[in-house]
VOKEMAR-106465 format. One record per residue (C-alpha): residue number from 1; x, y, z. Coordinates in Angstrom, 3 decimals, padded with zeros to 6 digits, always signed. Layout:
(site NUM,(X,Y,Z))
...
This chain:
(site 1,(-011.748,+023.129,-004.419))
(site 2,(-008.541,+023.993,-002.731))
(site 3,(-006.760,+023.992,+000.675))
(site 4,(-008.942,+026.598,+003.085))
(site 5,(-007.699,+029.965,+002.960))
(site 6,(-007.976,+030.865,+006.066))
(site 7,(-005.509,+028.848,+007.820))
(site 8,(-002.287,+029.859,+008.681))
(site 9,(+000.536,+028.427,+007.067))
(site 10,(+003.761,+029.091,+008.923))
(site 11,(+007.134,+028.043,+006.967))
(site 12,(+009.389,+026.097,+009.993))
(site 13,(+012.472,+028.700,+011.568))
(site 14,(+014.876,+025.385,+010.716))
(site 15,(+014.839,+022.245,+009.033))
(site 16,(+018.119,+021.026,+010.466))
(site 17,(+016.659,+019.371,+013.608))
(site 18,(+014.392,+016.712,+011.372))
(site 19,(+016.189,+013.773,+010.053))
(site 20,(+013.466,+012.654,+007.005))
(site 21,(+012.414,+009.389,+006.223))
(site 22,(+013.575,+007.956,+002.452))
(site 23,(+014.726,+011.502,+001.830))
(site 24,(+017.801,+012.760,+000.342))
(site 25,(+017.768,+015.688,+003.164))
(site 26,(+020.825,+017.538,+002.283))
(site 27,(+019.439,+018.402,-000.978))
(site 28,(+015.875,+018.581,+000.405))
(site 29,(+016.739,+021.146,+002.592))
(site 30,(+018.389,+023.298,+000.416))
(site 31,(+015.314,+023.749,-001.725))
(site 32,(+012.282,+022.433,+000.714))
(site 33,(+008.912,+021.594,-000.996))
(site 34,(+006.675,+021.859,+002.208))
(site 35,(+002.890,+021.698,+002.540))
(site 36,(+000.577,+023.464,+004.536))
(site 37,(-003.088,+022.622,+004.099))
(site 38,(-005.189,+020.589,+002.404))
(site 39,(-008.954,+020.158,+001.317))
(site 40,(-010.235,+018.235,-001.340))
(site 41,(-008.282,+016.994,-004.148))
(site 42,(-005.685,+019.342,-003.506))
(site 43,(-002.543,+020.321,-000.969))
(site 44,(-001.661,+024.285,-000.036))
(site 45,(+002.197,+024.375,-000.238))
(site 46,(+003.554,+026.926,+002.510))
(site 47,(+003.630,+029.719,-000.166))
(site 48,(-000.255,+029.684,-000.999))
(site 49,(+000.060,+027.642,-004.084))
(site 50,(-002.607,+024.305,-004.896))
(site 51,(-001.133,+021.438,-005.503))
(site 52,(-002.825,+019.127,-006.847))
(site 53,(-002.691,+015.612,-005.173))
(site 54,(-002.287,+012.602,-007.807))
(site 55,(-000.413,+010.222,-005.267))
(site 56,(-003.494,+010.247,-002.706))
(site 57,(-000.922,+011.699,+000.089))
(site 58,(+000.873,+008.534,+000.415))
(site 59,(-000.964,+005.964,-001.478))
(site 60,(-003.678,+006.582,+001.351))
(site 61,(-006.054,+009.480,+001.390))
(site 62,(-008.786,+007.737,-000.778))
(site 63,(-011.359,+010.009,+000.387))
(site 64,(-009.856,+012.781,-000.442))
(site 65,(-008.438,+015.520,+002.206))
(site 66,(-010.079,+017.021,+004.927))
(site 67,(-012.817,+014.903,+005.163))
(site 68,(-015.377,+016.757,+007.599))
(site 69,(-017.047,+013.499,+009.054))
(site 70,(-013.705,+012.178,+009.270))
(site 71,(-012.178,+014.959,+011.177))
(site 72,(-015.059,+015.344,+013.703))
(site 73,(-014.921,+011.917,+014.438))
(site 74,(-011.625,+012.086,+015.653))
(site 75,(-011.942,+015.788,+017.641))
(site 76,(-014.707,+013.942,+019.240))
(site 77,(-013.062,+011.285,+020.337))
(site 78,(-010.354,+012.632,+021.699))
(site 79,(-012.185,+015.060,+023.858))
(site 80,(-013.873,+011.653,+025.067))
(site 81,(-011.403,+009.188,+025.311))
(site 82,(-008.059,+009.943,+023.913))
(site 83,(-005.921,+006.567,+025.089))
(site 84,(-007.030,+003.501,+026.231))
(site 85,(-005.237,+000.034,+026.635))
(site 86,(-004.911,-002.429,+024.533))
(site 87,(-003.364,-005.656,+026.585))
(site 88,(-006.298,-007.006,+028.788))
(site 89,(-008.342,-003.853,+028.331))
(site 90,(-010.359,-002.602,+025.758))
(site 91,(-012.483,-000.023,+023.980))
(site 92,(-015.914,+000.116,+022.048))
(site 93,(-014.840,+001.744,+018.894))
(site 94,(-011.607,-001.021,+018.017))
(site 95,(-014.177,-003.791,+018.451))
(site 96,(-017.028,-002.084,+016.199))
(site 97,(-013.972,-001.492,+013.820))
(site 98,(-013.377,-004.962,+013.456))
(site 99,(-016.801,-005.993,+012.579))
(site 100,(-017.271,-003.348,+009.989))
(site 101,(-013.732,-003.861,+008.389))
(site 102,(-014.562,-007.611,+008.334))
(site 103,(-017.969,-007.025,+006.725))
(site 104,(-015.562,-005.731,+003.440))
(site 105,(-013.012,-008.643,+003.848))
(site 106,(-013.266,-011.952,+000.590))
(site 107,(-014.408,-015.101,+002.132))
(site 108,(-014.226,-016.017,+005.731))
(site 109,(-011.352,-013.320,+006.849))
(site 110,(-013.158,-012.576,+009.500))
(site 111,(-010.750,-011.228,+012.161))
(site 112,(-008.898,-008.020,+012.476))
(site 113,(-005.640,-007.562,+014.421))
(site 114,(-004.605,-004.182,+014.487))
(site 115,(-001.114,-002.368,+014.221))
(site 116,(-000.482,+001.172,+013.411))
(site 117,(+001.417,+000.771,+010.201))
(site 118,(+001.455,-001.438,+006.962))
(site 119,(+005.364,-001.755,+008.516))
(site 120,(+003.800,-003.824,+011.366))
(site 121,(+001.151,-005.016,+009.892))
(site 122,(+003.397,-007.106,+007.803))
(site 123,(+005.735,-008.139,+010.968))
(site 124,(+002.523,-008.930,+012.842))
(site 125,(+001.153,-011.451,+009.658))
(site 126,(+004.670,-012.964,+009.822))
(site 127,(+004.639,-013.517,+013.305))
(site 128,(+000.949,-014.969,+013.062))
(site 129,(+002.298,-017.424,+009.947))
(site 130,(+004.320,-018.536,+012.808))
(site 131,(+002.168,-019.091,+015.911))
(site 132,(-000.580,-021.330,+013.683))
(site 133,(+001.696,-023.432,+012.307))
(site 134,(+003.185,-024.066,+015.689))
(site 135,(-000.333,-024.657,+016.998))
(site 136,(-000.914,-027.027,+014.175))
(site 137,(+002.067,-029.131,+015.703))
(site 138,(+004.092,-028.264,+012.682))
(site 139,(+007.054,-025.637,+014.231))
(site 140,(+009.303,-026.329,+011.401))
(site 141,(+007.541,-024.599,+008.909))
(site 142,(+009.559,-021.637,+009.270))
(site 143,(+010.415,-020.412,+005.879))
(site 144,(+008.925,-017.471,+003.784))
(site 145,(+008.740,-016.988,+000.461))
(site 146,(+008.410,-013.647,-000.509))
(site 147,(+009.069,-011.869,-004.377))
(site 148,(+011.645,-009.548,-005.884))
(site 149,(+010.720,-006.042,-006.311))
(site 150,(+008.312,-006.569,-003.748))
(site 151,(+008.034,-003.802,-001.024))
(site 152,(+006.545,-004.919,+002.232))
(site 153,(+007.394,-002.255,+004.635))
(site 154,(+010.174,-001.450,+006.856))
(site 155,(+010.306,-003.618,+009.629))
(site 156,(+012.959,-006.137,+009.747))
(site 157,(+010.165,-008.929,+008.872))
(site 158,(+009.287,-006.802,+005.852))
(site 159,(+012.264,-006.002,+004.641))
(site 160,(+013.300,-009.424,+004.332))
(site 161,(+010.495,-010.952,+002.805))
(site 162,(+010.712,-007.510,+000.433))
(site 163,(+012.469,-007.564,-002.586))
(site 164,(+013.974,-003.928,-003.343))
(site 165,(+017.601,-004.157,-003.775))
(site 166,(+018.551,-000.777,-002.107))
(site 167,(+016.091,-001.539,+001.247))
(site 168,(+017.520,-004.923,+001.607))
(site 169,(+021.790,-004.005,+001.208))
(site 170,(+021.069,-001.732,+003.821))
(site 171,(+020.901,-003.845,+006.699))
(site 172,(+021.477,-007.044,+005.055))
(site 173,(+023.465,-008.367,+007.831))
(site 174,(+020.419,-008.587,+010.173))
(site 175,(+017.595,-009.649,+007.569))
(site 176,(+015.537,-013.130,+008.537))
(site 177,(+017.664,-015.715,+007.090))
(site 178,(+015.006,-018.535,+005.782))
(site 179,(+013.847,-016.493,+003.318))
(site 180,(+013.011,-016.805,-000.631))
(site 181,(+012.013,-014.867,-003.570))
(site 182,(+009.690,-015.364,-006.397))
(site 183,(+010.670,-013.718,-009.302))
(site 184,(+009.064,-010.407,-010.413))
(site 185,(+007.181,-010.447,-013.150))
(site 186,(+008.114,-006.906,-014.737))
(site 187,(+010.416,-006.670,-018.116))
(site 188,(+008.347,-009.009,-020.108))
(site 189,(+008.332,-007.149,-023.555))
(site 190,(+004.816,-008.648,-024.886))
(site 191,(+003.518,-006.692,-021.609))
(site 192,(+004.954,-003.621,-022.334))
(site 193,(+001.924,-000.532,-022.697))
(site 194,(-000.486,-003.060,-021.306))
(site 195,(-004.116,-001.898,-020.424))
(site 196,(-005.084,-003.476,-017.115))
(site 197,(-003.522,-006.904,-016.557))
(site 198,(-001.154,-007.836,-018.883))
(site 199,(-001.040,-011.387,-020.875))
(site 200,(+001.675,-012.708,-020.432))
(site 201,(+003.924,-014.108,-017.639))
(site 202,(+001.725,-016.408,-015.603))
(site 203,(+004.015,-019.228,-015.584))
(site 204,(+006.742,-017.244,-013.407))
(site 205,(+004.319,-018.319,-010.395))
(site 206,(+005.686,-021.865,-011.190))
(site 207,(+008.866,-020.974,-009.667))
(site 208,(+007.103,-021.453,-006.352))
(site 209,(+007.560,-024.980,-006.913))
(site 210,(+011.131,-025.052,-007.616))
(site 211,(+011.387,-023.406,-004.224))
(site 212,(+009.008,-025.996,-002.678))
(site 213,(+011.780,-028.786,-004.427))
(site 214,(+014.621,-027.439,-002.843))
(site 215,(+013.272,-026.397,+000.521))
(site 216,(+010.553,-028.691,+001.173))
(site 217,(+007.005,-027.679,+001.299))
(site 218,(+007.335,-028.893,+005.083))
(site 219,(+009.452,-026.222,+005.459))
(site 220,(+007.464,-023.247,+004.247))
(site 221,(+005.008,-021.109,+006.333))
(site 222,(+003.722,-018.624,+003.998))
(site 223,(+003.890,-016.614,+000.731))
(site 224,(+003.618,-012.953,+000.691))
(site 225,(+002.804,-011.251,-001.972))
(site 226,(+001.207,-007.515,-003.462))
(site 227,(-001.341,-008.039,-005.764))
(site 228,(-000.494,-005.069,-007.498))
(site 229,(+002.869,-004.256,-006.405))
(site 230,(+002.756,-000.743,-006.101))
(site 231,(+006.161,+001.104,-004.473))
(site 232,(+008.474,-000.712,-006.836))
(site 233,(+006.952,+001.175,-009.764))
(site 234,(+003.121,-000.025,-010.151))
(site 235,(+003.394,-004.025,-011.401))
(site 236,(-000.099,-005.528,-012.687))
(site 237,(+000.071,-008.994,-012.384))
(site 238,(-000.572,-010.884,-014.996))
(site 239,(-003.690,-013.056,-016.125))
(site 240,(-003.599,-016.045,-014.904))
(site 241,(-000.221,-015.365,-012.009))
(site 242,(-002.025,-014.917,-008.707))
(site 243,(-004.203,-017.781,-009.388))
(site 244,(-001.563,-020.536,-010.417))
(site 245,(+000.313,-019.263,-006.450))
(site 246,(-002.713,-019.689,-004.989))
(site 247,(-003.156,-023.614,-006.392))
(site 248,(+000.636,-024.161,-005.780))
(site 249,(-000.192,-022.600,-002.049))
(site 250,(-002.854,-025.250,-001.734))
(site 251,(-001.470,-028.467,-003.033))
(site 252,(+001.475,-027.805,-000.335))
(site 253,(-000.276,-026.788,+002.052))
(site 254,(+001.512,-023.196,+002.448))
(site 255,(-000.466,-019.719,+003.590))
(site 256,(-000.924,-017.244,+001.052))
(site 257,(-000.542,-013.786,+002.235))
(site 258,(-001.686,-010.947,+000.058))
(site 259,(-000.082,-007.486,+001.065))
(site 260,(-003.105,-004.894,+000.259))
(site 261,(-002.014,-002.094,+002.212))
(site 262,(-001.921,+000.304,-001.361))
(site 263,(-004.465,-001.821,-003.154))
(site 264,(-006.888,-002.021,-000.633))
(site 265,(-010.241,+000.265,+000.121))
(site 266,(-011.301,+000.833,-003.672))
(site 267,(-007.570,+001.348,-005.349))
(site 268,(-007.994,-001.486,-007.908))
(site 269,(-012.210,-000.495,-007.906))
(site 270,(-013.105,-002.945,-005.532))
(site 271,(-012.609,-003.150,-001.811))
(site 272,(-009.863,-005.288,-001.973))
(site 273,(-007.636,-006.313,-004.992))
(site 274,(-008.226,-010.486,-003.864))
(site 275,(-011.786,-009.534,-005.309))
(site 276,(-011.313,-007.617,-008.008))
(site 277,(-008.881,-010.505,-009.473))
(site 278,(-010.928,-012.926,-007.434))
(site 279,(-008.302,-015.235,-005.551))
(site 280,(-009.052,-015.598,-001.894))
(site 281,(-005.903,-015.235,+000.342))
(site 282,(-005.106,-016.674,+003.879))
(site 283,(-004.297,-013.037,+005.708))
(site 284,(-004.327,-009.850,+004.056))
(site 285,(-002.535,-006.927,+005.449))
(site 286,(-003.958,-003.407,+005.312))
(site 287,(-003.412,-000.220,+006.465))
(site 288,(-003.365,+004.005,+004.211))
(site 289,(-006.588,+003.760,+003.120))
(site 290,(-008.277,+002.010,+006.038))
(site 291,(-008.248,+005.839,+007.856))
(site 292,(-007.937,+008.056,+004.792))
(site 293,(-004.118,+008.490,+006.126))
(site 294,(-006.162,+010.762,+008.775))
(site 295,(-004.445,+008.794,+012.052))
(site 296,(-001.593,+005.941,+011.503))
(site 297,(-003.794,+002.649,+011.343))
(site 298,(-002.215,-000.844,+010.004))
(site 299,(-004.309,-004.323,+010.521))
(site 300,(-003.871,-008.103,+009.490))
(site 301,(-007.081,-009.415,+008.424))
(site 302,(-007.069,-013.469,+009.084))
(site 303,(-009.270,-016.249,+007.928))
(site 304,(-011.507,-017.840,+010.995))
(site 305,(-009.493,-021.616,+011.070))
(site 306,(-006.664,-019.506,+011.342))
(site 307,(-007.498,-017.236,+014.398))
(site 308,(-009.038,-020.105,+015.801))
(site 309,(-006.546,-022.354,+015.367))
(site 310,(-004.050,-020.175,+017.790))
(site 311,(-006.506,-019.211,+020.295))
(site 312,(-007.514,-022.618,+020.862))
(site 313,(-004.059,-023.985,+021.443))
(site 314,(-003.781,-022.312,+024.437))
(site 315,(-005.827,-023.213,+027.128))
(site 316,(-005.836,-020.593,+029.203))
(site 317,(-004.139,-017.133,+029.260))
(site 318,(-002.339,-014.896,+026.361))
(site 319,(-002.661,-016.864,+023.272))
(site 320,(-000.066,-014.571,+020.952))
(site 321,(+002.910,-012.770,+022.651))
(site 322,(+002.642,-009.989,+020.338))
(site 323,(+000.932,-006.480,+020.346))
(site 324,(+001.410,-002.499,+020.077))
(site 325,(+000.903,-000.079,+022.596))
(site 326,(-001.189,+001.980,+020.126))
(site 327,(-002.955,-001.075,+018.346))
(site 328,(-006.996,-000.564,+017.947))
(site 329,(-006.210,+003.353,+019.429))
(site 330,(-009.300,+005.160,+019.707))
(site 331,(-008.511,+007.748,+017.266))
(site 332,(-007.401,+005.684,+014.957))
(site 333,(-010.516,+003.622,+015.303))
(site 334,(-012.868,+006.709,+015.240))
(site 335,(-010.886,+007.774,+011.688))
(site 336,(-011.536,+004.069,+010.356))
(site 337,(-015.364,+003.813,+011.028))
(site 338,(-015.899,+007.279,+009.833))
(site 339,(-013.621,+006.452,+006.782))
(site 340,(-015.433,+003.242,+005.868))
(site 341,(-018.657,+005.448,+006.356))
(site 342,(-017.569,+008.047,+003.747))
(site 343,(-016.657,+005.352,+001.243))
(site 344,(-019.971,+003.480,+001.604))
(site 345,(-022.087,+007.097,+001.532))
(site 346,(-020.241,+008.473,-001.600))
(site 347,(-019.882,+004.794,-003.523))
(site 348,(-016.643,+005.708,-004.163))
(site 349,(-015.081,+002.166,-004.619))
(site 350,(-017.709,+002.203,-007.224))
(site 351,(-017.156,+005.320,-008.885))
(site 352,(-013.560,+004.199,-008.991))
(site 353,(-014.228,+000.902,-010.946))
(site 354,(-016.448,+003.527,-013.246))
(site 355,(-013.797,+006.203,-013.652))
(site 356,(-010.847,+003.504,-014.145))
(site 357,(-011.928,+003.314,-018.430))
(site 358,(-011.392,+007.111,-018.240))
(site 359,(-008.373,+007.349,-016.482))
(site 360,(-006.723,+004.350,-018.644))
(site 361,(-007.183,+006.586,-021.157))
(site 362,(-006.035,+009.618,-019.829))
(site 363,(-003.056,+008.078,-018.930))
(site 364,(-001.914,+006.105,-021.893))
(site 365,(-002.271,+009.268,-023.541))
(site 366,(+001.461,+010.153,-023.005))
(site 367,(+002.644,+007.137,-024.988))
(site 368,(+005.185,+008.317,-027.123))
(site 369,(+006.146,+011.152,-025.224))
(site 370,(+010.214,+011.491,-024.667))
(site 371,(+012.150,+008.707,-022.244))
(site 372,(+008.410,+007.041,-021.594))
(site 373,(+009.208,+003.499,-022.252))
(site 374,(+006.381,+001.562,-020.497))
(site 375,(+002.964,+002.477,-018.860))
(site 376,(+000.683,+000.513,-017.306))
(site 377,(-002.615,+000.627,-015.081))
(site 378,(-005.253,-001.160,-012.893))
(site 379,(-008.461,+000.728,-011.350))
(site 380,(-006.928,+004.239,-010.168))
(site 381,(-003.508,+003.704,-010.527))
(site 382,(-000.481,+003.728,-012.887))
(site 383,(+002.646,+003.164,-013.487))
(site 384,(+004.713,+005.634,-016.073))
(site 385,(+008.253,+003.967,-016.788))
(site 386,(+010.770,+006.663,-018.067))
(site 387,(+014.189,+005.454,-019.663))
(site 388,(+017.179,+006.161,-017.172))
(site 389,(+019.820,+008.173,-018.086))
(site 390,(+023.204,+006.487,-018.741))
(site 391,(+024.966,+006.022,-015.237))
(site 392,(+022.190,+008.279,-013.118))
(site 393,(+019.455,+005.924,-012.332))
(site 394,(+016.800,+007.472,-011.037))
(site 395,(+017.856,+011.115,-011.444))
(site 396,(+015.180,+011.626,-014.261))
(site 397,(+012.417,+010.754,-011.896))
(site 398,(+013.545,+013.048,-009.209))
(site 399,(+013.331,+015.279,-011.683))
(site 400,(+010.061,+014.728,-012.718))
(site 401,(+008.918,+015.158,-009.448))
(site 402,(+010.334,+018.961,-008.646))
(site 403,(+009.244,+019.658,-012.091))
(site 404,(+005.843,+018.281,-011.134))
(site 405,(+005.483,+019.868,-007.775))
(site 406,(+006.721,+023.259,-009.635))
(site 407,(+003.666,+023.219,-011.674))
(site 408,(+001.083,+022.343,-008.820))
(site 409,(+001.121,+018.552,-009.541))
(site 410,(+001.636,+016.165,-006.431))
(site 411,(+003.423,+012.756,-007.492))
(site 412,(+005.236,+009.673,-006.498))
(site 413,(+008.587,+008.168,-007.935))
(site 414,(+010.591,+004.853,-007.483))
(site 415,(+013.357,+005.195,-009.641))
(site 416,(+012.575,+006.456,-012.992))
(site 417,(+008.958,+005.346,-012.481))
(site 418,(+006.473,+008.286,-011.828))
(site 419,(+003.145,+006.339,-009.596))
(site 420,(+000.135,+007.761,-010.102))
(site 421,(-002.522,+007.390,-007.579))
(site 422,(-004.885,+010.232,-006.996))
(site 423,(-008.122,+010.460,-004.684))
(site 424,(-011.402,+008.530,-005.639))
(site 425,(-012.773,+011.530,-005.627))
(site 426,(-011.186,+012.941,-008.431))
(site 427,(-013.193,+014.469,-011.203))
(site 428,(-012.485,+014.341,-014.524))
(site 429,(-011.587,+017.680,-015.531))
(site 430,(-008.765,+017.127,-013.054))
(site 431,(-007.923,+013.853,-014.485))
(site 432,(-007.007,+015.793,-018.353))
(site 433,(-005.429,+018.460,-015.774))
(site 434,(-002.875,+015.941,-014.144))
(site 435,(-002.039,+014.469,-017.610))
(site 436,(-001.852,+017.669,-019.143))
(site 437,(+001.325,+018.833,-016.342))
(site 438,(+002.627,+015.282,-016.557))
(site 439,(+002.614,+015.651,-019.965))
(site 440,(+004.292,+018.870,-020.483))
(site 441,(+006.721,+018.387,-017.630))
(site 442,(+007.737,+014.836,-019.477))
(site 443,(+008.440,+017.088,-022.756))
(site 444,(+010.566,+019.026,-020.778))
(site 445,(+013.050,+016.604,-019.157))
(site 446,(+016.403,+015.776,-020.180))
C-alpha cells in the first residue's frame, strides 16, 4: 500500500522562512527531501514517489500511517471539544487515558502525568524525583545520575542528565550542575555483531556505586536511564546491566527512572522494554508511540507510593507546581485511546515479538558489507554501525541517508550509525525490501 493518490501534494513557494530542528538547513535547502502523504508502511515524497518508512516517522508511528480509527478519533473530537483546561479543570477522555495507559504499565505504575513531548516528559520526571523526596523530608537528595551517550530529550533537565557530547557543549553553561554519568556500555569488542542482548558488560552498572562513594547516596534522587538507548545509535544493554542498577538503586535507596519514550508500545515486542527485560522501574517516561506520532503526546508514568507520597504532603491545595497548557489535550487523548485500541485489535506488540527472529535475520544479513563494523538488534529495531571516514565523522551516514531516501527507503542516522525502526505492521516482503536498498546503497558508499 502506498500514500493515497488522490491528495494533493503542493511543494512549499520558500523554505527560507523555516528554521529546522537538528537540521543542517543550508544544505537541506539546497536539495530538500520533503514529504507529502502517507498511508501504510509508506510516505509520498512531494514528487509522487513511495518511500518506504523503516524509522516509524520518528521512532513513533507504530501503527503504521494513516490509521483510519486513529484519524476519526481525532476529527471527532475536535468538532466536539477541541481545547479544554488542564489546571483545576478537566476532561473525560485524559482521565479514561490514564486508566487504559496504566492498565499496560509493569507493577504498580499506576499514575499518568501527561506532557506533550518525551522533552517534557523527562523535565516533568525530574521535577517529580524532586517533589517526593522533599515530601519524604529528605530535600537534599538533589543529585541525578544519568549515562553517557544517553539521549533524554531537549529540555534543559534532559539535556543534562543526557549524555551526547554535541547536545550537551551546546549550552553547557546553563546545564543542571549536580549531575553524573554512568558509563555507556557500547565499544565492548566481545559484543560486537551481537543478536539481541549482548554478554558482556554488566559490571559497568557497578560504577553507580563509585558515584554513590563520592557523592553520597543521601545525596542522589534518581537514575535515568534508556533501556535500549536508541538516538545515540541503538545500544542493547547487556545481560545482566539493568538488573545489577536496579539492586544498586535499592540498597541506596535511589529512584530508578527508565526513559521508554522509543522503546515503549511494542518496540522491544512487549509493551514496555522494563517487561520484556523484566526489571521494574520507579517512573517511566513515554511519549511517540503512545499516539502513533498522530498528535504530540509525552507522559510520566509513576509508581502509587510515589504519587501518593506528594499528594499527601500537602494538605490542602496544588500539590505539584508544575504543568503544560496542552497536557492531557483532548486530541491528543482521543489519538492515544484510539492508538492503544489499534494495538490491542491488531496484536501488534505480539506480532512484533513474532517478527523480531525474522527481522534479526534480515538485518544481520549485511554483515560484511563495506565500512559495516557493528550491528546489533532487540525486537524491531537495529542498530547498523558504519566505520567513519578519517576526519569526517558522520559524513558517511548522511550519506547513507540521501542515498537511502533516493531509492524510496526512509531511515534514521546518529553519526555513522544508520537506526532502523520500521512500523509493526511491516510485512515481510518489505522487511527483504528495506535490506535489499540498505544493502545496495551500503555497497555504494565511499
Amino acid at each position: 500500500m502506498t500514500a493515497t493518490q488522490n491528495f494533493v501534494i503542493e511543494a512549499p513557494t520558500s523554505l527560507e522562512e523555516l528554521w529546522m530542528p537538528f537540521t543542517a538547513n543550508k544544505a537541506f535547502k539546497q536539495s530538500p527531501r520533503l514529504l507529502g502523504a502517507s498511508q501504510g508502511m509508506y510516505y509520498t515524497s512531494v514528487d509522487g514517489r513511495s518511500i518506504l518508512d523503516g524509522a516509524a516517522g520518528l521512532w513513533c508511528v507504530n501503527a503504521g500511517h494513516g490509521r483510519e480509527p486513529i484519524v476519526r478519533a481525532i476529527a471527532e473530537t475536535a468538532a466536539n471539544l477541541d481545547f479544554a483546561p488542564a489546571f483545576q479543570m478537566g476532561h473525560p477522555l485524559s482521565f479514561r487515558l490514564a486508566t487504559e495507559v496504566a492498565k499496560l504499565m509493569p507493577g504498580d505504575i499506576d499514575h499518568l502525568f501527561f506532557a506533550n513531548s518525551g522533552s517534557e516528559a523527562v523535565d516533568s520526571a525530574l521535577k517529580i524525583a524532586l517533589a517526593y523526596w522533599r515530601a519524604r523530608g529528605k530535600p537534599e537528595r538533589v543529585r541525578f545520575v544519568g549515562r553517557q551517550r544517553a539521549y533524554h530529550g531537549v529540555g534543559f533537565g534532559g539535556i543534562s542528565v543526557g549524555g551526547i557530547p554535541f547536545t550537551r557543549e551546546a549550552f553547557a553553561a546553563q546545564l543542571l550542575p549536580q549531575v553524573d554519568h554512568l558509563p555507556h556500555t557500547h565499544g565492548i569488542a566481545e559484543n560486537y555483531f551481537s543478536r539481541g542482548q549482548p554478554l558482556h558488560g554488566a559490571q559497568r552498572a557497578d560504577e553507580l556505586e563509585t558515584i554513590v562513594a563520592k557523592r553520597g547516596a543521601e545525596t542522589i534522587a534518581a537514575v535515568i536511564v534508556e533501556p535500549v538507548a536508541g538516538s545515540t545509535g541503538v545500544l542493547v544493554p547487556p545481560v545482566g546491566y539493568l538488573e545489577r542498577l536496579r539492586a544498586i538503586c535499592d540498597r541506596h535507596g535511589i529512584l530508578l527512572i527508565f526513559d521508554e519514550v522509543i522503546t515503549g508500545f511494542g518496540r522491544t515486542g512487549a509493551a514496555f522494554a522494563s517487561q520484556r527485560f523484566g526489571v521494574m522501574p520507579d517512573m517511566m517516561t513515554i511519549a511517540k508511540g503512545l499516539t502513533n506520532g498522530a498528535v504530540p503526546m509525552g507522559a510520566v508514568g509513576v509508581r502509587h507510593e510515589i504519587y501518593e507520597t506528594v499528594v499527601n504532603a500537602t494538605p490542602a491545595g496544588i500539590e505539584f507546581f508544575h504543568g503544560y497548557t496542552y497536557s492531557g489535550h483532548p486530541l491528543a487523548s482521543a489519538a492515544g485511546l484510539a492508538t492503544l485500541k489499534v494495538y490491542k485489535d491488531e496484536g501488534l506488540f505480539e506480532r512484533a515479538a513474532e517478527l523480531a527472529p525474522y527481522w534479526e535475520d534480515a538485518v544481520h544479513s549485511l554483515r560484511g558489507l563495506p565500512h559495516v563494523i557493528d550491528i546489533r538488534n532487540i525486537g524491531l529495531v537495529a542498530g547498523i554501525e558504519l566505520e567513519s571516514r578519517e576526519g569526517k565523522p558522520g559524513a558517511r551516514g548522511l550519506d547513507a541517508l540521501i542515498a537511502c531516501f533516493n531509492e524510496g527507503l526512509l531511515i534514521r542516522v546518529t553519526g555513522d550509525i544508520i537506526a532502523l525502526s520500521p512500523p509493526l505492521i511491516i510485512e515481510k516482503g518489505q522487511v527483504d525490501h528495506l535490506v535489499e536498498v540498505l544493502s545496495g546503497v551500503i555497497r555504494e558508499l565511499q
